[in-house]
Each structure stands twice: as structure tokens, then as C-alpha cells.
C-alpha positions, 0 to 999 in steps of 0.5 A, spaced: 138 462 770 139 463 777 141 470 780 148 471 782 149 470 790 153 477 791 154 474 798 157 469 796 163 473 792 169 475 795 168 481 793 167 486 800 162 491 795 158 486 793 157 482 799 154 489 801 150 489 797 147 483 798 144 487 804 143 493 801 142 493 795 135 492 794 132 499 793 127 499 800 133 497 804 137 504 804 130 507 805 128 503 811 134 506 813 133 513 811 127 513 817 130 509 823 136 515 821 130 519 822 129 515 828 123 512 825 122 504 829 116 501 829 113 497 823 107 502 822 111 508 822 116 506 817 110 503 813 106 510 812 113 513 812 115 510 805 109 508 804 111 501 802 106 494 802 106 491 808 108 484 806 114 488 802 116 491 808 116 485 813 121 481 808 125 487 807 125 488 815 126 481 816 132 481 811 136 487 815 135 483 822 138 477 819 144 481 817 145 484 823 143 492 821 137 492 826 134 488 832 127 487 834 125 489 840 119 488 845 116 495 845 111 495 849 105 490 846 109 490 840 115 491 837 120 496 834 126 496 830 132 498 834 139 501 829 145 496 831 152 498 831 152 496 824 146 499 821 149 505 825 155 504 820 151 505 814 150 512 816 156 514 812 153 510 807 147 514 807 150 520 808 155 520 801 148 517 798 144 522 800 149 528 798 150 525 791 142 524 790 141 532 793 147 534 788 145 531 782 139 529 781 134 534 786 131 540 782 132 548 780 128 548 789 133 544 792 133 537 796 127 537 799 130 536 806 136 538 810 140 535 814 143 539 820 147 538 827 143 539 833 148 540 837 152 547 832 146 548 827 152 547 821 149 542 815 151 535 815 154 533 809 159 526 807 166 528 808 171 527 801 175 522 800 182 525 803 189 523 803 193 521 809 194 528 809 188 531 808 188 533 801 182 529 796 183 524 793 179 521 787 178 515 784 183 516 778 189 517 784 188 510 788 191 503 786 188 496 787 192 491 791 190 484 793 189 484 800 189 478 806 183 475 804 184 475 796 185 469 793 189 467 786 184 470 781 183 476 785 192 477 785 192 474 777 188 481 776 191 486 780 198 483 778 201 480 783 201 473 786 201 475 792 197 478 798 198 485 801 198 486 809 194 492 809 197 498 812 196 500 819 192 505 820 195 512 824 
């Protein structure tokens, strides 16, 4: 049975996690987040097999999260704008994991700001106007992009446009 091709869905998340579902790849990002970029540093870091380590950097060069650049008589790997957005992914991935699963000690590391010294934490879900929301609070609505069996399942037969945001 062939796996299924998240990248080919619809589906947003599951489009993501074509890129980033593969568990070394949010990892590699955690060190060039930490401003790890050259392959020696990530392979010591992580302690990954090399050949694991080149496939996976190869897959987030492909879908655009880093560049390769020539760095001297090697190369290093440089953050993009969209690897610099997986930051907030990171980061609400990184709280939840400090919260949840460290032990009685704390997280082994803390993020902090450089500039005000304040912890670096994922900002929760808010309303527009400014209290939280969670997930039993929001609705689904097939968007621009939906087609007929994403508007059959969330009960309309036709698209929304989504809201300009403020």
C-alpha cells in the first residue's frame, strides 16, 4: 500500500506537514533557531547519521525553509523568510512540550529575549478583541480554495471569502 501524499491534499495542515512532519525536520529547525548553519554543527547538535541528515536538509532546501549557501570552501544553510515563519510554529511546539512533558526540574533550556531579558513564550489564540479563544470556540467554513467535498462537509455549497484582516 502506497503512503499517502500530504502534499498533494487540500488540506493546508496536511500540506505542512508534508515539509514538516518528519521528526528530525523541526529539530533541524530548532538549531538554526539557535543559529546552528553549517551541516557539521547541526550533525553534533542532533546527533543525527549524516546520510539522514543530508536527506532531510535537501527536503527543507527543496520546500523552500533554507538556502544553501557557499560559506567559505564549504557551505552553510541559511534560514529563508519561510523557515523564519516556522518560528511560531516552533515556538507553540516548544511550549507545549516544556509544559507537558518535561520533568518535576523544568525544560532543560529557556528561551529569552536579548533585547528585555523577558522569557520568549507562543502567544494564545485570541479574539479580535484580545480574549482567548480555544478550539471549541471557532467554526470551520470552506474557503477560496475549497472545492465541493470540503463545502459538502462543512454545510455549505459555496465558498467563503475570507475576512480581511484589520
Amino acid at each position: 500500500m502506497q503512503p499517502t501524499d500530504f502534499g498533494a491534499m487540500r488540506c493546508p495542515v496536511a500540506r505542512a506537514m508534508a515539509v514538516l512532519g518528519e521528526r528530525w525536520s523541526l529539530l533541524i529547525l530548532r538549531e538554526a533557531f539557535a543559529g546552528t548553519t553549517r551541516f557539521d554543527g547541526f550533525a553534533t547538535n542532533l546527533g543525527i547519521a549524516p546520510n539522514i541528515l543530508s536527506a532531510r536538509l535537501t527536503h527543507l532546501v527543496e520546500h523552500g525553509l533554507f538556502d544553501r549557501v557557499r560559506d567559505g570552501s564549504r557551505h552553510a544553510y541559511r534560514l529563508t523568510d519561510r523557515g523564519r515563519d516556522a518560528f511560531t510554529l516552533y515556538l507553540a511546539i516548544r511550549d507545549w512540550g516544556a509544559r507537558h512533558f518535561s520533568g518535576d526540574e523544568g525544560p532543560p533550556t529557556l528561551m529569552i529575549d536579548r533585547a528585555t531579558g523577558a522569557p520568549v513564550t507562543a502567544p494564545p489564540p485570541r479574539r479580535a478583541d484580545g480574549t482567548p479563544i480555544g478550539p471549541e470556540d471557532v467554526r470551520i467554513l470552506p474557503g477560496p480554495g475549497a472545492n465541493a467535498a470540503i463545502r459538502r462537509r462543512f454545510g455549505t455549497t459555496e465558498p467563503l471569502e475570507a475576512e480581511p484582516h484589520e
